[in-house]
C-alpha positions as CSV (number, residue, x, y, z in Angstrom):
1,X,176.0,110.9,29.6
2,X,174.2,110.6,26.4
3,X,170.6,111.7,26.0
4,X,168.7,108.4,26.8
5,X,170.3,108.3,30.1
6,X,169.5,112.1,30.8
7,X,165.8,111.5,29.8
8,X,166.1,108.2,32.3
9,X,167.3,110.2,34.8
10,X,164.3,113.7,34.3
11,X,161.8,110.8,33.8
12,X,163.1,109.1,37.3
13,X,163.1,112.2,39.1
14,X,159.6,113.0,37.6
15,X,158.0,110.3,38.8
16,X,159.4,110.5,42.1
17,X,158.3,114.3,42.2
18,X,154.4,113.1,41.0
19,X,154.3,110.0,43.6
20,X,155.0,113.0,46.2
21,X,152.2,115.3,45.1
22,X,149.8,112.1,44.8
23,X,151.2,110.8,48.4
24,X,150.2,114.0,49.8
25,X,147.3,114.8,48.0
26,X,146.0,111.6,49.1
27,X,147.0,112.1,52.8
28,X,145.3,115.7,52.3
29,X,142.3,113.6,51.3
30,X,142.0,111.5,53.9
31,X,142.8,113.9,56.6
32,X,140.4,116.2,55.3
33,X,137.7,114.9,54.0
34,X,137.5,110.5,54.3
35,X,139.1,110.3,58.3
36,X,136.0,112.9,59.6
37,X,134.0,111.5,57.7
38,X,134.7,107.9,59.0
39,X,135.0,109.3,62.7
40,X,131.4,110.7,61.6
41,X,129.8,107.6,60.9
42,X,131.3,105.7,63.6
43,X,130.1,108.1,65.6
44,X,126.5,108.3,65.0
45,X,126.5,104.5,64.2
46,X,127.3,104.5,68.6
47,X,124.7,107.0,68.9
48,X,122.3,105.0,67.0
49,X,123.2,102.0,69.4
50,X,123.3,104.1,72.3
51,X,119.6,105.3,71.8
52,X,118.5,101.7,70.9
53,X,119.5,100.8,74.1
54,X,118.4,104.0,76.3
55,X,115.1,103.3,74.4
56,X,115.0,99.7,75.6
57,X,115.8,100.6,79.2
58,X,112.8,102.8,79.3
59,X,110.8,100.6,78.1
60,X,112.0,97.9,80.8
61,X,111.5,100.9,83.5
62,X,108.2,101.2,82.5
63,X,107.5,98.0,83.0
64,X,109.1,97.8,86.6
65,X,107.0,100.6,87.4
66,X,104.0,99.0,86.3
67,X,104.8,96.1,88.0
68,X,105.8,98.1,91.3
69,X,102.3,99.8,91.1
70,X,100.2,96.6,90.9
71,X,102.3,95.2,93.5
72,X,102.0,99.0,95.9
73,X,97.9,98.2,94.8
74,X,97.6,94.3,95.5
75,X,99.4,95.5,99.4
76,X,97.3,98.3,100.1
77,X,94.4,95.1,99.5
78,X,96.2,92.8,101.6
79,X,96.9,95.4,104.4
80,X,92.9,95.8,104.7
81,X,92.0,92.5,104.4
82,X,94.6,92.2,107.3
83,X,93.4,95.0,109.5
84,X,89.5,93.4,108.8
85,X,90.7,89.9,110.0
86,X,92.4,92.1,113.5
87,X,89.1,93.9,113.8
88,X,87.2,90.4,113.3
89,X,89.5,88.4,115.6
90,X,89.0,91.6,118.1
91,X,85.2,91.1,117.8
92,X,85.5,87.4,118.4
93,X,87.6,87.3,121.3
94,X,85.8,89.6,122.8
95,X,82.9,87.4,122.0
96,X,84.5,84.2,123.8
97,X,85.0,86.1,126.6
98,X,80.8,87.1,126.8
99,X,80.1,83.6,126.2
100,X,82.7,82.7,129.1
101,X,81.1,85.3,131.9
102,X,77.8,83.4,131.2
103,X,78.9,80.6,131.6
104,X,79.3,78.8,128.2
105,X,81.8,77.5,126.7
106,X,82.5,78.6,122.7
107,X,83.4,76.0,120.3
108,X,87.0,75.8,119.9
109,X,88.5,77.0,117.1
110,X,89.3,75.2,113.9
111,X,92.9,76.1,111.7
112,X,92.5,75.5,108.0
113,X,96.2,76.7,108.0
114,X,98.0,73.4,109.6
115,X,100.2,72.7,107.1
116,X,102.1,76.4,106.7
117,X,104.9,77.3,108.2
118,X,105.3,80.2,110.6
């Protein structure tokens, strides 16, 4: 072997021996350093998401709740006005019934309500 071909040969074997130590350094760099830190930002780009749309759900219950109360409210008003119109009909039928042991006779009732279903 003459000398170019043994300086072919160390300069082979050295490069092969530095594309090692860069191979691994690199994988040492990832796994150390780049991978966490990717696994990192992925994670708090989900939590970022995640509390985007926990805040936007709240905001929705919030709203439903608001909504449920006027509705509980606009019941409780309806309920009343329906128990006044029971203690009116009471008083009225009672009335009739006055009239009728004396002898007259009410005016029949009138339904403004023809039209609706029951």
């Amino acid at each position: 072997m003459t000398q170019i071909e043994i300086f072919t040969i160390i300069g082979a074997i050295g490069s092969i021996v530095i594309s090692i130590v860069t191979v691994s350094l690199q994988w040492r760099k990832w796994t150390a350093g780049e991978g966490p830190a990717m696994a990192a930002t992925a994670a708090g780009s989900l939590t970022d998401t995640s509390l985007r749309l926990v805040n936007e759900l709240r905001k929705e219950r919030d709203s439903d709740r608001e909504i449920i109360d006027r509705m509980q409210n606009e019941i409780k008003l309806l309920r009343n006005s329906l128990d006044e119109l029971e203690d009116l009909r009471d008083w009225a039928e009672r009335l009739v019934h006055q009239l009728k042991a004396n002898g007259i006779e009410p005016v029949k009732i009138t339904n403004r309500n023809r039209n609706v279903a029951k």
